[in-house]
C-alpha positions in Angstrom: 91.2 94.4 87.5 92.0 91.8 90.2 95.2 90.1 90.7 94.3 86.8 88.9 96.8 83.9 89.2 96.1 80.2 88.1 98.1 76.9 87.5 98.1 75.7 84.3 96.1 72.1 84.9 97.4 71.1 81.6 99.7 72.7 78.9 101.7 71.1 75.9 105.1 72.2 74.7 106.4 71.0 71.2 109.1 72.3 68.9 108.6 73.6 65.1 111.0 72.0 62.5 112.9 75.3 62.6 113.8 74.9 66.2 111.0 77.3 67.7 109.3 76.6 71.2 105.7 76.1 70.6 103.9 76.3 74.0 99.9 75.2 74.1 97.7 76.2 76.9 93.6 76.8 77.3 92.5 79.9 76.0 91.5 82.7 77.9 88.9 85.6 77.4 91.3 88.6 77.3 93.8 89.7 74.7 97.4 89.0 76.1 99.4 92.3 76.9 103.4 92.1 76.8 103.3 88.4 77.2 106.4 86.9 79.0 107.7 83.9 80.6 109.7 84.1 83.8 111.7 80.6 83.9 114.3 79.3 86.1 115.8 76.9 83.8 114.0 74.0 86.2 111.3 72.5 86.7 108.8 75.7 87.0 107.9 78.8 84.6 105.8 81.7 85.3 103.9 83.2 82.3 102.4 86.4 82.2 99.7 86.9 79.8 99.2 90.8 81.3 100.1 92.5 84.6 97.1 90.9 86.0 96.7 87.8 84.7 99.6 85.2 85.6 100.2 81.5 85.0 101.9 78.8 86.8 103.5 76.1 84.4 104.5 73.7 86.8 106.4 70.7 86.4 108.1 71.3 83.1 109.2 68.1 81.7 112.8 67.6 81.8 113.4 66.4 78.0 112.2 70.6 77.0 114.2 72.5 79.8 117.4 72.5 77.9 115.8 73.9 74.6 113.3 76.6 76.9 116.8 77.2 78.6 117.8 78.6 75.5 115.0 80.1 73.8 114.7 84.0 73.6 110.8 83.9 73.0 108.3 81.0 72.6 104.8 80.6 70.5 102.2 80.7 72.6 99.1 79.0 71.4 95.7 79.1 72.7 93.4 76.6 72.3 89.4 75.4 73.2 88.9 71.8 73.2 91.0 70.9 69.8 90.8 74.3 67.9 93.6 77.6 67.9 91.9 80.7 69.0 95.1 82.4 69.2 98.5 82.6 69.0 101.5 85.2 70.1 105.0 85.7 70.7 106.5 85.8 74.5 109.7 87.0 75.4 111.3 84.6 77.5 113.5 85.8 80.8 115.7 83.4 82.6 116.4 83.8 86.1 118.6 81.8 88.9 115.7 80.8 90.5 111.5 80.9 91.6 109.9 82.3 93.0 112.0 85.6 92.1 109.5 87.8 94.3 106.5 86.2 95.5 104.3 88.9 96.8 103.9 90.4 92.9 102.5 87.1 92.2 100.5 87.2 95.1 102.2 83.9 96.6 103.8 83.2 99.2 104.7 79.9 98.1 104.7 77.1 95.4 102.2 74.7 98.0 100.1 78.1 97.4 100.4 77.5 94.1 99.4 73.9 94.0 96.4 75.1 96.2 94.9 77.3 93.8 91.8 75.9 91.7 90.5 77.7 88.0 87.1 79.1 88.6 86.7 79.4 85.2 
């Protein structure tokens, strides 16, 4: 399978009356496989849905860093046009900063990033 990595053109974060870190993105064909979100505590997050299939969140609003910051896993929840088609647990993995290694994203750089269009 190809190296598939997209920006996340639009994605929702809200928090559950228990304190857990609900996270709403598009859906996607595939079955997740070890999902896990690289963060650097900032404004940008890297989750991987499986070893080929990676998504930029960009631009993480600044009033959710502190509580993503501190969360050890997130709900993931995948969504077409207003309904759930699925949801998951991802482990969540802080680091100092992104891009922690580029190349395994297949990056060389955030403007890359920002260059990349879903052909989806």
């Amino acid at each position: 399978m190809a190296n598939n990595v997209r920006v996340a053109h639009k994605f929702f974060v809200a928090e559950g009356e228990e304190g857990e870190i609900y996270i709403f993105l598009d859906a996607s064909k595939d079955k997740p496989e070890n999902p896990r979100i690289v963060y650097d505590g900032k404004d940008h997050a890297v989750f991987f849905r499986t070893p080929d299939d990676k998504v930029v969140l960009d631009y993480i609003h600044p009033e959710v860093r502190d509580k993503l910051r501190h969360a050890s896993d997130v709900v993931i929840v995948e969504t077409i046009l207003e309904n759930i088609k699925d949801s998951y647990i991802a482990s969540m993995q802080l680091v100092d900063d992104i891009p922690v290694d580029w190349s395994r994203l297949g990056l060389t750089s955030w403007e890359n990033a920002a260059l990349i269009k879903r052909h989806h």
